[in-house]
MILUM-57663 format. One record per residue: residue number from 1; chain; z, y, x of N, C-alpha, C, O in turn. Coordinates in steps of 0.1 Angstrom, whole numbers, m for minus. Each point is the difference from the previous one (the first is absolute). Layout:
<atoms>
ATOM   pos   unit     n.w     n.v     n.u    ca.w    ca.v    ca.u     c.w     c.v     c.u     o.w     o.v     o.u
ATOM   NUM      A       Z       Y       X       Z       Y       X       Z       Y       X       Z       Y       X
...
</atoms>
This chain:
<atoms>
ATOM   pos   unit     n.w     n.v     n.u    ca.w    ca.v    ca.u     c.w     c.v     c.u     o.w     o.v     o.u
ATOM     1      A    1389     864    1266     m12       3       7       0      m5      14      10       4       6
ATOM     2      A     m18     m12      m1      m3      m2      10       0       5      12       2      12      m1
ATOM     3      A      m2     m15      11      m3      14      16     m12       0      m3      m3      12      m2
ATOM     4      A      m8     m20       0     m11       4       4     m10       7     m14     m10       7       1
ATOM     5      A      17     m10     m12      m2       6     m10       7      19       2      m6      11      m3
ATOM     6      A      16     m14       8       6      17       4     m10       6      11      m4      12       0
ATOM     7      A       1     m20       9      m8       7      11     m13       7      m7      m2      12       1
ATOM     8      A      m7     m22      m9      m9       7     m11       1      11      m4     m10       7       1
ATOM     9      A      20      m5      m7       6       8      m7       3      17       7      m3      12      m4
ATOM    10      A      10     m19      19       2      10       8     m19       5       6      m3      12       0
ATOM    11      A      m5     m20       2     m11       5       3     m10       7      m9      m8       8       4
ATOM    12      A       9     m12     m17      m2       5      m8       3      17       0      m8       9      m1
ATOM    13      A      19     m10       1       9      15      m8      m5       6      12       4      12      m2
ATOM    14      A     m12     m11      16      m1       1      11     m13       9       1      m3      11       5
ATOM    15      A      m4     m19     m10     m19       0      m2       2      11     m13      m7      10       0
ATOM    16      A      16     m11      m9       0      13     m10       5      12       3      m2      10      m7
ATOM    17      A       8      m9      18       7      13       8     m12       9       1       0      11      m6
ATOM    18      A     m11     m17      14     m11       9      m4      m9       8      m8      m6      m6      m8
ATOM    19      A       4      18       9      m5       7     m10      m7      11       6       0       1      12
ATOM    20      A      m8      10     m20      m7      11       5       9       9       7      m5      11       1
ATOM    21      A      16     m12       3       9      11       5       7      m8      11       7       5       9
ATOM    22      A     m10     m22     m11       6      m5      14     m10     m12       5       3     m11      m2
ATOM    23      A     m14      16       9     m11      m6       1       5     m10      14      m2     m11       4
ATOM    24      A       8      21       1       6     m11      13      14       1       3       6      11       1
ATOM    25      A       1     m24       0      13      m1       0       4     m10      10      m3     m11      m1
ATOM    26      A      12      17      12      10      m9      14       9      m5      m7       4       6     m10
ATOM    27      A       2     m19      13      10      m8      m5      16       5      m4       8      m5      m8
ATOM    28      A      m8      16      18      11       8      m4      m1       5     m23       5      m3     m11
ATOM    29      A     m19      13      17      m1       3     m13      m2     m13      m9       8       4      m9
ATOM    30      A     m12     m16       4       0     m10      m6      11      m3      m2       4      m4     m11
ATOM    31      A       5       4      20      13      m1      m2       8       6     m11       7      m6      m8
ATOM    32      A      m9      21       9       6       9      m7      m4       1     m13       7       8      m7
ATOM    33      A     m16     m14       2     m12       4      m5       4     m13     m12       2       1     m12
ATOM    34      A      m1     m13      21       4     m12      m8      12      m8      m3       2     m10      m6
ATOM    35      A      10      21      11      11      m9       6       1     m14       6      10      m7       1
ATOM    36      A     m21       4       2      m4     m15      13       4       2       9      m8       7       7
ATOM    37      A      22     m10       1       3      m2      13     m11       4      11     m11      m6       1
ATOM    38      A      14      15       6     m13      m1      16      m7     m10       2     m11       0      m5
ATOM    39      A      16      m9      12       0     m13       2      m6     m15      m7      m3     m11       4
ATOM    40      A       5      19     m17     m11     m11      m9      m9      10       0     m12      m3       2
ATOM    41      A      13      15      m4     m16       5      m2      m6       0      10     m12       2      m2
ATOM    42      A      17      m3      16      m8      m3       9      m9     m12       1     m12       0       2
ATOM    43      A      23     m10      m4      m8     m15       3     m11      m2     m14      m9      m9       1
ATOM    44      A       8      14     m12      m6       4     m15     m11       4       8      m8     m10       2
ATOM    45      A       6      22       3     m11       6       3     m12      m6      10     m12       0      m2
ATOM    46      A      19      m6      14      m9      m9       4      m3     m12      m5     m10      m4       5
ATOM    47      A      16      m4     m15      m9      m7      m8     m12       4     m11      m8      m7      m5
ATOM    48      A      12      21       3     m11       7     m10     m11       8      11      m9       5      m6
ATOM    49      A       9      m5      12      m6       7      10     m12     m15       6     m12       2       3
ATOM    50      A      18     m12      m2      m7     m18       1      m7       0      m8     m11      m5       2
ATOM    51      A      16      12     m20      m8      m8      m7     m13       9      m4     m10      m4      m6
ATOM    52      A      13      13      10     m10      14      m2       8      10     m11      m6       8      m7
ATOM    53      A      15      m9       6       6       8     m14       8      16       4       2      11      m5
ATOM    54      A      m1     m17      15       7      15       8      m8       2      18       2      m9       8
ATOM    55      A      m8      18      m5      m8       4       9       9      10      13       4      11      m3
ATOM    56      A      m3     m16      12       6      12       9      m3      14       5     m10       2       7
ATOM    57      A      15       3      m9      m9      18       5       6       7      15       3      12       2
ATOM    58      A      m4     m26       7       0      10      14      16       5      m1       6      m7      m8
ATOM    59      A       2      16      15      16      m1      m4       0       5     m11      12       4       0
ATOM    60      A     m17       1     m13       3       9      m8       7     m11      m8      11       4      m4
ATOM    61      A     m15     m15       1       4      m8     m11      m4     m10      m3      m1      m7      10
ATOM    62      A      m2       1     m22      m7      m8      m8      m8      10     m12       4      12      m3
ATOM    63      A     m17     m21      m2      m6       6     m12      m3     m13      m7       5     m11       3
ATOM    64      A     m13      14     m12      m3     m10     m11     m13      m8       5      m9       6       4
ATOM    65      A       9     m23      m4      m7      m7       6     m15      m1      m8       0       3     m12
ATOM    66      A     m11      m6      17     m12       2      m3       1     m13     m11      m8       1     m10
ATOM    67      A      15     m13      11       3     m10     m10       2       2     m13      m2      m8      m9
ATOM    68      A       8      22      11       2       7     m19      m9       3      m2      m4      m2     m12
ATOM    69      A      m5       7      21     m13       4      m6     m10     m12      m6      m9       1      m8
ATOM    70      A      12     m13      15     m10     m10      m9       8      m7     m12      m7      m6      m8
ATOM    71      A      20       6       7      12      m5     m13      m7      11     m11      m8      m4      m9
ATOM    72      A      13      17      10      m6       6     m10     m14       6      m6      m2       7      m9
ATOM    73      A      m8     m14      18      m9      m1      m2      m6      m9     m11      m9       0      m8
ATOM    74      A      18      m8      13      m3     m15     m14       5       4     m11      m7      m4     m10
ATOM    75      A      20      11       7       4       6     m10      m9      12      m7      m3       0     m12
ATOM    76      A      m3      10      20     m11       8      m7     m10      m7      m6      m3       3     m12
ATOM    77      A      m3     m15      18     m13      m4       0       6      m9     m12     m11      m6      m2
ATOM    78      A      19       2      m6       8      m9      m8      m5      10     m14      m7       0     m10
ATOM    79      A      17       8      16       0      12     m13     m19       3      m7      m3      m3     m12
ATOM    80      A      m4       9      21     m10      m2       2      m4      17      m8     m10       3      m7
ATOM    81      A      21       4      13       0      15      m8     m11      12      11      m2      11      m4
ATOM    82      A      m2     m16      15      m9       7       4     m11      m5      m4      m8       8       1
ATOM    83      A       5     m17      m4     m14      m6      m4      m3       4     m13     m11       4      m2
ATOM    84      A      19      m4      m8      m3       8     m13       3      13       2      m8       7      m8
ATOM    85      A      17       4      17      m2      10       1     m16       9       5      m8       9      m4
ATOM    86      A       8     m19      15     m13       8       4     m11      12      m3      m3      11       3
ATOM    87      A      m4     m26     m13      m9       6      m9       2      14     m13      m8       9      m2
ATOM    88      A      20     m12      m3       2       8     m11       6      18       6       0      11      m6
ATOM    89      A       7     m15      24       2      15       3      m9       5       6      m1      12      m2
ATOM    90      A     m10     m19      11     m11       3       4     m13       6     m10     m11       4       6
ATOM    91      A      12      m4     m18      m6       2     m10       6      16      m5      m7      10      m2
ATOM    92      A      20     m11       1       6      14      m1       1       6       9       0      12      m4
ATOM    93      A       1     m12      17       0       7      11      m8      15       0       5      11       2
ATOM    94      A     m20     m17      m7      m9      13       2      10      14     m11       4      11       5
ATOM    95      A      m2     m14     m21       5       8      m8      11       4       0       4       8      m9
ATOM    96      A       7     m16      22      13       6      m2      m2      13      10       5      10      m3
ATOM    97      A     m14     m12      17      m2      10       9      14      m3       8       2      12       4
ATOM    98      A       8     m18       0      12      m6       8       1     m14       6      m9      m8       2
ATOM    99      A      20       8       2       3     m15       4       3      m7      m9       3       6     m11
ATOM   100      A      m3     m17      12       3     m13     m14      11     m11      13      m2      m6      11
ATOM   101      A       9       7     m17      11      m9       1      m1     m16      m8      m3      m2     m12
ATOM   102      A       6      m9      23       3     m11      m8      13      m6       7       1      m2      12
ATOM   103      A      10       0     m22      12      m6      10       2     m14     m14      m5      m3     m11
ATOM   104      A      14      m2      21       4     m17      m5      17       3      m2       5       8       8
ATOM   105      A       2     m11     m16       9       1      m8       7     m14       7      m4     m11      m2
ATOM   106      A      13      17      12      14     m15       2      14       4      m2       4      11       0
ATOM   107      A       2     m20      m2      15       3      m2      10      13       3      12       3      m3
ATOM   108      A     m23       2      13      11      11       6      m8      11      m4       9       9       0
ATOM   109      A     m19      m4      m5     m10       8      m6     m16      m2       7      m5     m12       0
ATOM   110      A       0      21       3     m15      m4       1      m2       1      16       7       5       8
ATOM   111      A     m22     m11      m8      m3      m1      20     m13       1      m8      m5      m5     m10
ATOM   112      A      m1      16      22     m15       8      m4      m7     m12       5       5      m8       8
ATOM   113      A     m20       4     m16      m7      m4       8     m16      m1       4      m7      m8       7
ATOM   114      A       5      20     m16     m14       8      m2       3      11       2      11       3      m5
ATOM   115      A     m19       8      14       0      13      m5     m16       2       3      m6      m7       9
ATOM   116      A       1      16     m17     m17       1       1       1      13       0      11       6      m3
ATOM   117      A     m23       0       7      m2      17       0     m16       4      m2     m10      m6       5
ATOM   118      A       9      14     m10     m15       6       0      m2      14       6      m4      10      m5
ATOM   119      A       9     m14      19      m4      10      10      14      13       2       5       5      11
ATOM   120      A      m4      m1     m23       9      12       2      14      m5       3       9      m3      m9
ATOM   121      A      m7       3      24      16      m6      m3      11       9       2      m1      11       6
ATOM   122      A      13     m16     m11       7      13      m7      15      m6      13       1     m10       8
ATOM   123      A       4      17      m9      16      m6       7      10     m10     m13       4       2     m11
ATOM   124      A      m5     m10      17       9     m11     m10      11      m7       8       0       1      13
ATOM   125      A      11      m8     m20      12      m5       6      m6     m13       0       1      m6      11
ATOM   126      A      m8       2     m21      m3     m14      m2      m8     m12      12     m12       2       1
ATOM   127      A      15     m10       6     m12      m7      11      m3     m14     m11       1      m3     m12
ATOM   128      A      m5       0      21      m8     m16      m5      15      m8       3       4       2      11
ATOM   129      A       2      m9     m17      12     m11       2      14       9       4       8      m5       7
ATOM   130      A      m7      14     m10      11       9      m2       8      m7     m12      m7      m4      m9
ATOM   131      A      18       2       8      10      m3      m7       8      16     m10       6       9       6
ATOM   132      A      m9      m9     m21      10       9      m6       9      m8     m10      m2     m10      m5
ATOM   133      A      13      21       6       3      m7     m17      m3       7     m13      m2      12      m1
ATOM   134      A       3     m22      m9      m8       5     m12      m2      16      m7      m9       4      m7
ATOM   135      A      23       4      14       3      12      m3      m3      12       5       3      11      m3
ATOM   136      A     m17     m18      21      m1      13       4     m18       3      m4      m5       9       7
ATOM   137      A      m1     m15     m15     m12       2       4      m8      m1     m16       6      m5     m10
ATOM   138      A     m19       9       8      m5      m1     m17      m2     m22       0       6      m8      m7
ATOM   139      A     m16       6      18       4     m14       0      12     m12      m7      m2      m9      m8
ATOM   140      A      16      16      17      12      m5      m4       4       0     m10       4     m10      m6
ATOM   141      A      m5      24       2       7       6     m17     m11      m9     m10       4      m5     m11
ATOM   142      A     m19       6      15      m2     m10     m11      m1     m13      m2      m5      m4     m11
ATOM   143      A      12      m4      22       2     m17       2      15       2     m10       4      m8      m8
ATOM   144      A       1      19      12      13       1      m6      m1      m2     m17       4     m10      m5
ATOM   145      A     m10      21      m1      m1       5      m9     m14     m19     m10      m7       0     m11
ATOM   146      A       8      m6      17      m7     m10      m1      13     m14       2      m1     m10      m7
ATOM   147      A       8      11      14      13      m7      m5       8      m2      m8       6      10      m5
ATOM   148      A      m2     m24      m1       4      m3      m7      18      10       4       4       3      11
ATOM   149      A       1       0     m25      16      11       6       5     m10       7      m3       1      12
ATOM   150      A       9     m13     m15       6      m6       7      m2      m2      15       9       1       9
ATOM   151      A     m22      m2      m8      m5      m1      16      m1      16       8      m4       2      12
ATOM   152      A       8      10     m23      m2       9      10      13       5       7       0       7      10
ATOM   153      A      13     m12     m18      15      m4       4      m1       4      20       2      12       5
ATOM   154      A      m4     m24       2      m1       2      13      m5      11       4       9       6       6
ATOM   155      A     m19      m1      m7      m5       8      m1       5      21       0      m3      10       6
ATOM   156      A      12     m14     m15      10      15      m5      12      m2       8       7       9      m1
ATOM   157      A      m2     m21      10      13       0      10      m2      10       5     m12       3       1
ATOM   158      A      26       7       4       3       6       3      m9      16       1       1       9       7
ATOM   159      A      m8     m12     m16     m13      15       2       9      13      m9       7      m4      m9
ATOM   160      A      m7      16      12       6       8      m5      m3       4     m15      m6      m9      m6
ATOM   161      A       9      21      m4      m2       0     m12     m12       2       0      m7      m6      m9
ATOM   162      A       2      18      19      m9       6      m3     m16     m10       0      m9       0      m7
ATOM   163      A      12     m10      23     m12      m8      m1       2      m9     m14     m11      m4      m3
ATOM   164      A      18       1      m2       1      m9     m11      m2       8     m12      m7      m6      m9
ATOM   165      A      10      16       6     m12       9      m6     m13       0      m2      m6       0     m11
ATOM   166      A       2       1      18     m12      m1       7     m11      m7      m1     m11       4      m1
ATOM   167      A      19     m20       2      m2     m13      m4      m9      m1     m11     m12      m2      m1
ATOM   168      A      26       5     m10       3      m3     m11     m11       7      m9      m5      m4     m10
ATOM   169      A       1      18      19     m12      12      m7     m14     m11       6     m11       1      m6
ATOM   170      A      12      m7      14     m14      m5       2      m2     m10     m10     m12       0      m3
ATOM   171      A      21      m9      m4      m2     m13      m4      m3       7     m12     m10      m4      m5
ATOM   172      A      15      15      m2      m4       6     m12     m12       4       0      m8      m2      m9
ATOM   173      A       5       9      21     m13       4      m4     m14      m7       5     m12       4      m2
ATOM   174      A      15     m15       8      m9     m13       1      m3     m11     m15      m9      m9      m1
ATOM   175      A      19      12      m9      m3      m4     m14      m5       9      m5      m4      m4     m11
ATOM   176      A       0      16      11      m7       9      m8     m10      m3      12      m4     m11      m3
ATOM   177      A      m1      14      10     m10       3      11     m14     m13       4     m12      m1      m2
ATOM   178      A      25      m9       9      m3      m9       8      m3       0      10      m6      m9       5
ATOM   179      A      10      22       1       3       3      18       8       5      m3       6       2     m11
ATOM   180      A      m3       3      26      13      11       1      m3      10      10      m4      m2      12
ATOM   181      A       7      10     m17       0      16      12      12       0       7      10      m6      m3
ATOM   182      A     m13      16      15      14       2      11       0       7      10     m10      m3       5
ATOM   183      A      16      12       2       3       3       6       8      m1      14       2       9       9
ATOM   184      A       3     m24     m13      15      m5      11      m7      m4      16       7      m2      10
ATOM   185      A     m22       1     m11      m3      m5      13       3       5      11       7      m5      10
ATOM   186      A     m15      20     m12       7      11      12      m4      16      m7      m5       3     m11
ATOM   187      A       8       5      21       0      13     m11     m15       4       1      m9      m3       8
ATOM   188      A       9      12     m18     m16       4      m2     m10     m12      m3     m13       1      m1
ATOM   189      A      19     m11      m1      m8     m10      m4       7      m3     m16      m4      m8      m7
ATOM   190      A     m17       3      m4       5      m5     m11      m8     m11      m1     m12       1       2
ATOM   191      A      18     m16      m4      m7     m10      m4       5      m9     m12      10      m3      m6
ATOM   192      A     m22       1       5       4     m11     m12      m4     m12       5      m6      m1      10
ATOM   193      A      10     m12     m20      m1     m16      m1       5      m3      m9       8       5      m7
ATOM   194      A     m17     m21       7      m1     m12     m12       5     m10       3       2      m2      12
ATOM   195      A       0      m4     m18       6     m18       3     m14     m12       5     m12       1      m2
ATOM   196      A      17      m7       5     m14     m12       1      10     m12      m5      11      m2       5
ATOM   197      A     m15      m6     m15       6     m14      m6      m9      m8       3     m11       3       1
ATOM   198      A      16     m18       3      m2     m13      m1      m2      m6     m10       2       5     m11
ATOM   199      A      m8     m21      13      m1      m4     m15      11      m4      m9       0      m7     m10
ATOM   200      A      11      13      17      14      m9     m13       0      17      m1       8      m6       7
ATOM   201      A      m9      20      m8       1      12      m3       8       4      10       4      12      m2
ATOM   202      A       0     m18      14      10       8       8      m5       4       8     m10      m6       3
ATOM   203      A      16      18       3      m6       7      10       3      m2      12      11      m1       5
ATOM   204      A     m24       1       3       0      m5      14      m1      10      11       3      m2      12
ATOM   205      A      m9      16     m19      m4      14      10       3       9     m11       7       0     m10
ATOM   206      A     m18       8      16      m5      14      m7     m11      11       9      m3      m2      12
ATOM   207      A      m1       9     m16     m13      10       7       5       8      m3       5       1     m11
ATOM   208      A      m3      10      22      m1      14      m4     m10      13       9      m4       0      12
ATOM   209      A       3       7     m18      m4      11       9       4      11      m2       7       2     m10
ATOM   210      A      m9      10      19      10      15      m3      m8      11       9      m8      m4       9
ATOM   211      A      11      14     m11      m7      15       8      10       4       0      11      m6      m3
ATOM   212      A     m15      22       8       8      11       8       3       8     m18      m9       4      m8
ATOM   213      A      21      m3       8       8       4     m16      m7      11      m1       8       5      m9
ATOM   214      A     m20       8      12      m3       7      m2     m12      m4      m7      m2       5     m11
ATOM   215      A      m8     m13      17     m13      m8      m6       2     m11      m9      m9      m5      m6
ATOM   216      A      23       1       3       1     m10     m13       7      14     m12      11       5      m4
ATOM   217      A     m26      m5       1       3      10     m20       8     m12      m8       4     m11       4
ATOM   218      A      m4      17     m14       7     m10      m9     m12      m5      m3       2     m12      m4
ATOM   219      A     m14      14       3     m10      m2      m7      m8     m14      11      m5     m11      m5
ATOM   220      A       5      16      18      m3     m13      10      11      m8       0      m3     m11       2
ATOM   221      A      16      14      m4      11     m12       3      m5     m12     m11       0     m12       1
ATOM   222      A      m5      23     m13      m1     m15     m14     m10      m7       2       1     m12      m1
ATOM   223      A     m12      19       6     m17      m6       4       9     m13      14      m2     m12      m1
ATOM   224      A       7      16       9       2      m8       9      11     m11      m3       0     m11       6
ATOM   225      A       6      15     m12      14     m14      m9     m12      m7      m5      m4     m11       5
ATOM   226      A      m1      15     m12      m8      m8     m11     m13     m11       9      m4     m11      m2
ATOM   227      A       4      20      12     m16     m13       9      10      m6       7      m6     m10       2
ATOM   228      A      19       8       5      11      m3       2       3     m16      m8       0     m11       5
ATOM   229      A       2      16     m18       5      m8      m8     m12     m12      m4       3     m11      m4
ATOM   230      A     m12      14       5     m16      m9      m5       2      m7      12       2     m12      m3
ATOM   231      A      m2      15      16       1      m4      12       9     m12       0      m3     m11       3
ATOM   232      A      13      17      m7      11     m13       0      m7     m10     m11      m8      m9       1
ATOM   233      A      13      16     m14      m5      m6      m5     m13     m14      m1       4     m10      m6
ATOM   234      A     m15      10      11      m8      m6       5       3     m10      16      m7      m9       6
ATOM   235      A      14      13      m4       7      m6      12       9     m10      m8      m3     m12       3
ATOM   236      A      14      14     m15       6      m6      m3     m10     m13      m7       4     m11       0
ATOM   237      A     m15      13      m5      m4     m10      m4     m11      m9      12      m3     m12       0
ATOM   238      A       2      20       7      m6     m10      14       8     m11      m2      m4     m11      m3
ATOM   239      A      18      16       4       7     m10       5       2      m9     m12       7      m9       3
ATOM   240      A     m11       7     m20       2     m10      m5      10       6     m11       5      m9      m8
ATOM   241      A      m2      23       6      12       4      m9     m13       8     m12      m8      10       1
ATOM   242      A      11     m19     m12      m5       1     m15      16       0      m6       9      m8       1
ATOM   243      A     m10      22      m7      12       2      m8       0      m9     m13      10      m5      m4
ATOM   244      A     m19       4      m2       0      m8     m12       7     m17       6       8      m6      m7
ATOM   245      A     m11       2      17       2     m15       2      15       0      11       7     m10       2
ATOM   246      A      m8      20       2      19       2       9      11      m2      m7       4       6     m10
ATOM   247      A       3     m16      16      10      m5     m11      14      11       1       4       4      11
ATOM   248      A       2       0     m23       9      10      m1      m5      14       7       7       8       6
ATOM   249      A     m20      m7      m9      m8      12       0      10      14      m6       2      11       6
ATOM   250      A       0     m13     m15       7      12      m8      14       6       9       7       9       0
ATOM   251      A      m8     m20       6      18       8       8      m8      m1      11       6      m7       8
ATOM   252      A     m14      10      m5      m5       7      13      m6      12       2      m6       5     m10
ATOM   253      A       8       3      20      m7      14       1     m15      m5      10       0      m8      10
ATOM   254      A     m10      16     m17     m13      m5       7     m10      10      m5      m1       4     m12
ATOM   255      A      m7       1      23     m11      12      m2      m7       1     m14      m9      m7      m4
ATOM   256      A      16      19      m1      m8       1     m11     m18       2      m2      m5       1     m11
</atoms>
């Protein structure tokens, strides 16, 4: 490997340090954070800071450069999962009576990128471009539960039995269902979610929505999985996914 292929590498692992729990970080901490020497992450940062990728915050630190925000832009706008979301949660909105969730499915689990409301807003963990992984939210569990086993491997590193339990109870009851119910988001909260597929059948998001666990009956949980699942559903075909014509259709999990 190269130096300047390593330096990449080092700036890379650098720009991923960040997350919802370390929104700003001094070189010290990047340091610790990355095992990158001080001294390269110093001279790192003001080249990322040049290029717009890393932003200075006054002495507190560094944050994430407004540059990411036009990179992954092009990546949403690719996917093209808010443009087929839109219509089909805006349409359920009125009959769920909640928020409607839309997140995009990446390698590390999901990043929100819709949330809609019809007035009544409730306390939620969830923002607009919040990063979870697959295991804490109805969204996640049903991108999950929409993964091929092999690809949900990464996924189950190092999670304990019980969330892998858990897992395992969603992906089951997303083949009988085609959502999934939950409770893992935060307490007193129940939501459910669906998958959204592309046109090769794989999944790119998911929708969800959820209330306050005393106003989700079992009887609104089903009514609301079910406008949930059409939601996606219809979403998934925005995007071009006809299960009869998806190649290796059958080894795929996809909204019933």
């Amino acid at each position: 490997m190269t130096a300047t292929v390593r330096s990449v590498a080092k700036a890379v692992a650098m720009l991923q340090a960040f997350d919802s729990q370390h929104r700003l970080l001094t070189v010290r901490e990047l340091s610790a954070l990355t095992g990158v020497p001080r001294s390269t992450c110093h001279a790192l940062c003001q080249t990322l800071v040049e290029t717009g990728l890393l932003e200075m915050h006054g002495a507190e630190g560094y944050q994430l450069g407004q540059s990411l925000a036009t990179l992954g832009g092009q990546v949403i706008e690719r996917t093209g999962l808010v443009d087929a979301t839109l219509g089909p949660v805006s349409t359920q909105l009125a009959s769920t009576r909640s928020e409607i969730h839309v997140a995009q499915y990446v390698p590390t689990g999901i990043v929100y990128l819709l949330r809609l409301q019809n007035g009544r807003r409730l306390p939620n963990r969830n923002r607009t471009g919040r990063h979870w992984p697959l295991h804490g939210s109805a969204c996640g569990l049903a991108v999950y539960a929409a993964l091929p086993v092999a690809a949900r491997e990464p996924h189950r590193e190092g999670l304990p039995e019980e969330t892998l339990a858990l897992m395992d109870e969603a992906a089951v009851a997303f083949v009988k269902r085609g959502y999934i119910i939950t409770e893992v988001s935060q307490e007193g909260f129940r939501s459910v979610g669906a998958p959204v597929l592309d046109q090769h059948g794989d999944v790119v998001g998911a929708i969800g929505t959820g209330d306050a666990r005393n106003l989700m009956t079992t009887q609104r949980t089903h009514e609301i999985g079910v406008a949930i699942r059409r939601a996606a559903e219809a979403s998934s075909r925005a995007l071009g996914f006809l299960p009869s014509l998806a190649p290796d259709v059958s080894q795929k999990r996809r909204p019933a």
